[in-house]
matplotlib code that plots the C-alpha trace (Angstrom):
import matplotlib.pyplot as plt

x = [124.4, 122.8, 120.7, 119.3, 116.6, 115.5, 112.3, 110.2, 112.5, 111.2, 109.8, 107.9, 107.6, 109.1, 106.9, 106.0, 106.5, 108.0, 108.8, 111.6, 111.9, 115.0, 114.6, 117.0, 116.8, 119.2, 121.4, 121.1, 121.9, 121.1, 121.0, 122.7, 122.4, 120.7, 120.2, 120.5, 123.2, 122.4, 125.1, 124.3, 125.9, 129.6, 129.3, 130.3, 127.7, 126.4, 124.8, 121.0, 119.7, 120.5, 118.5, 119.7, 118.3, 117.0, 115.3, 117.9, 117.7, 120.0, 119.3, 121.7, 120.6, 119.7, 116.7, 116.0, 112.4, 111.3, 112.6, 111.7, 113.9, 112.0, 112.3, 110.8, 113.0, 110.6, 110.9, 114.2, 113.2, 114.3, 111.9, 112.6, 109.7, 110.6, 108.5, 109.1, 110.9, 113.5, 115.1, 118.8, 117.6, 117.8, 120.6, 120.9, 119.9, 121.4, 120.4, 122.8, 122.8, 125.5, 124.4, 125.7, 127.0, 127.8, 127.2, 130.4, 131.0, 129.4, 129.8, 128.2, 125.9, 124.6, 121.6, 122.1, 120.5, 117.2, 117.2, 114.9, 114.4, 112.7, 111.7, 109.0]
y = [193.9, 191.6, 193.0, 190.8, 192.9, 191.1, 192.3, 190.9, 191.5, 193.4, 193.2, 190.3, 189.2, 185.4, 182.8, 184.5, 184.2, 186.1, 185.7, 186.7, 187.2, 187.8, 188.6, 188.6, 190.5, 191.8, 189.8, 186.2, 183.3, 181.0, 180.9, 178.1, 177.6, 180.2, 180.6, 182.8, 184.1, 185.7, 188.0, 188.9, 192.2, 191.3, 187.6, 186.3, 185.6, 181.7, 180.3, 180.1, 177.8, 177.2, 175.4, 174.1, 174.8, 171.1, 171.8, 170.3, 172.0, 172.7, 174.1, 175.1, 173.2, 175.9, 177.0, 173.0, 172.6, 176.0, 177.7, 177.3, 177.8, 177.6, 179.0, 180.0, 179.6, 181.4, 184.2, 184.0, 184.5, 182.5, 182.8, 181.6, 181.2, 181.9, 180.6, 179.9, 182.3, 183.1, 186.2, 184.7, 185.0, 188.9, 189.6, 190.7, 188.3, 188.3, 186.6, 184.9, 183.4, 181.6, 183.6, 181.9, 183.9, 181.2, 177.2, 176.3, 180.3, 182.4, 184.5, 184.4, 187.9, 189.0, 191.0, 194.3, 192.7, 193.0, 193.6, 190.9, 191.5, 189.1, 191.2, 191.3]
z = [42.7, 45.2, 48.3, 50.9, 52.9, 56.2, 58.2, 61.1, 64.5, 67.3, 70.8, 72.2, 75.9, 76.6, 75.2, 72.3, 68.7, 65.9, 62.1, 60.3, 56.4, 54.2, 50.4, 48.1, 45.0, 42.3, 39.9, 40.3, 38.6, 41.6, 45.2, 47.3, 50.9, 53.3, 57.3, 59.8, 62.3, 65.6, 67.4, 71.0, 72.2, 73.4, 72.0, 68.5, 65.7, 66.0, 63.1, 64.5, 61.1, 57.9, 54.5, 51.3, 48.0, 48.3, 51.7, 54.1, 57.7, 60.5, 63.5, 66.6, 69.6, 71.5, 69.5, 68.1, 68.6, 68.9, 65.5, 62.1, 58.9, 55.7, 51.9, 49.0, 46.2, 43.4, 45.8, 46.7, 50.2, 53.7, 56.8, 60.3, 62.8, 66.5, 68.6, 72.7, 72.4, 75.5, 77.0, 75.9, 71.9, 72.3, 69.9, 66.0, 64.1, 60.3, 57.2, 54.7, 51.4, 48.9, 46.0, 43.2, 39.8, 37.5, 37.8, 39.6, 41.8, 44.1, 46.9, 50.5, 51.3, 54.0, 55.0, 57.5, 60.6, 62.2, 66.3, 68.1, 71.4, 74.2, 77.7, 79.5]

ax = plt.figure().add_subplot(projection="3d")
ax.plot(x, y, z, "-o")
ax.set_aspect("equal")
plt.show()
């Protein structure tokens, strides 16, 4: 059994920075892509960022310049740095990884969401 358990959201007024982590722990025989989704309350989840197990980044354009995806694969952790942040990221923001059980299958997982909110 596979858990991925996110931490970092909260509060933080526009213009100001927060950091999100997502570990994964459990059963693995390898971990494929990861990223992050956010869902806003009556929108759809967007894919916010994603990496590769090689280091390859996307990034929405809305949040291109001002987020962050990284990794640590001997920790089988994903990070995204928010900074700039803007009233319209306020939304759930939920981690995901390809977590792969043999060389040539996997599964994609998902982590239970962590509420970031930007007021002032």
């Amino acid at each position: 059994q596979v858990r991925l358990v996110e931490s970092g959201g909260g509060l933080v007024q526009p213009g100001g920075s927060l950091r999100l982590s997502c570990a994964a722990s459990g059963s693995i025989f390898g971990i494929g892509t990861m990223g992050w989704y956010h869902q806003a309350p009556g929108k759809r989840r967007e894919l916010v960022a994603s990496i590769t197990s090689d280091g390859i980044t996307n990034y929405a354009n809305s949040v291109k310049g001002r987020f962050t995806i990284s990794r640590d694969n001997a920790k089988n952790t994903v990070y995204l740095q928010m900074d700039s942040l803007k009233p319209e990221d306020t939304a759930v923001y939920y981690c995901y990884a390809y977590i792969m059980v043999a060389s040539r299958s996997g599964y994609t997982d998902w982590g239970q969401g962590t509420q970031v909110s930007v007021s002032s």
